[in-house]
C-alpha positions as CSV (number, residue, x, y, z in Angstrom):
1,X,3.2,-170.7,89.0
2,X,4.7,-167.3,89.2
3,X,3.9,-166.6,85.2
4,X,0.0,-168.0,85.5
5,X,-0.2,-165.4,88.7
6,X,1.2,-162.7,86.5
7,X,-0.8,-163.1,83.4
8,X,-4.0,-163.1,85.5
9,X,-2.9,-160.6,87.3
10,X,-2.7,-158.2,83.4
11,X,-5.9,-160.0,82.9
12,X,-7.8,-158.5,85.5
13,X,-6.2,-155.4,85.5
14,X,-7.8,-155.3,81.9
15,X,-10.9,-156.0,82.7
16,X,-11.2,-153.4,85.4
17,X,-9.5,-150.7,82.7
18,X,-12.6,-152.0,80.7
19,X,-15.2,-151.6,83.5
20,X,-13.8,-148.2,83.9
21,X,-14.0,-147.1,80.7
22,X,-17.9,-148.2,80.3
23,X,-18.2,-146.3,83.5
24,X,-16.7,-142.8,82.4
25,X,-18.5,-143.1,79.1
26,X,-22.1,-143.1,81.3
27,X,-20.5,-140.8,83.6
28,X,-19.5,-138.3,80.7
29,X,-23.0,-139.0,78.8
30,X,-25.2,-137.6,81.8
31,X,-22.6,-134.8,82.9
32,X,-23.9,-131.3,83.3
33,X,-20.9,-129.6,81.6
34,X,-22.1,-126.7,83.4
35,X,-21.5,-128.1,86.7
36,X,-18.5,-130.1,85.6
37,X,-16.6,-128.8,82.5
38,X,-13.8,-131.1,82.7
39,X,-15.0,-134.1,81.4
40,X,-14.3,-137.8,83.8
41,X,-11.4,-139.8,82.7
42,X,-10.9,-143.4,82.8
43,X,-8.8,-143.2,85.7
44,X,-11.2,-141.6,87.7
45,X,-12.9,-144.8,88.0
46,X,-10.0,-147.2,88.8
47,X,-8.2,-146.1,92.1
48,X,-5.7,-148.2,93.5
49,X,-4.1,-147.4,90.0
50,X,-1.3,-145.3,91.6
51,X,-0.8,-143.8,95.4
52,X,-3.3,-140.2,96.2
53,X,-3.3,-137.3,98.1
54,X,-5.9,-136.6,100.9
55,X,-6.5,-134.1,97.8
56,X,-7.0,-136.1,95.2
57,X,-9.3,-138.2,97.1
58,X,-11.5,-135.5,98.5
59,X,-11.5,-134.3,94.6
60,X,-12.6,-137.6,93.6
61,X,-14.9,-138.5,96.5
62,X,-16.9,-135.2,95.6
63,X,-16.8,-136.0,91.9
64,X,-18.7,-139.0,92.6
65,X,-21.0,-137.2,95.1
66,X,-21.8,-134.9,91.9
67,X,-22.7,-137.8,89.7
68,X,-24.5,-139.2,91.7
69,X,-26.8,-136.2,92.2
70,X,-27.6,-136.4,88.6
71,X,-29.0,-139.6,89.0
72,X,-32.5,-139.4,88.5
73,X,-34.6,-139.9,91.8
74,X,-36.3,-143.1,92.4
75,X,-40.0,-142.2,93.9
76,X,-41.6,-145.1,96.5
């Protein structure tokens, strides 16, 4: 039982590295490099991935503020 929890376990963790990686492509597609020159990285869009700083999250948290300013505005 332990082995089929382990191998799903790597299975999801795959699927999420994949999910994240479809995610920094769009991210890094519709980046100002103005606003942002460093460009997003995988990992910026899979926490839980390793322990953070209050730093690292404020860093990341306003990241993801940025994007999502890009985002073009839906009118009503």
């Amino acid at each position: 039982m332990h082995a089929l929890r382990t191998a799903h376990e790597a299975a999801e963790r795959r699927i999420d590295a994949r999910f994240a990686l479809v995610c920094a492509v769009l991210a890094n597609v519709n980046r100002d490099p103005k606003r942002r020159p460093q460009p997003y990285a995988v990992e910026d869009f899979m926490p839980g991935q390793r322990p953070q700083t209050r730093q690292e999250f404020d860093a990341r948290l306003a990241n993801f503020t940025t994007w999502l300013n890009t985002l073009p505005k839906i009118k009503k």
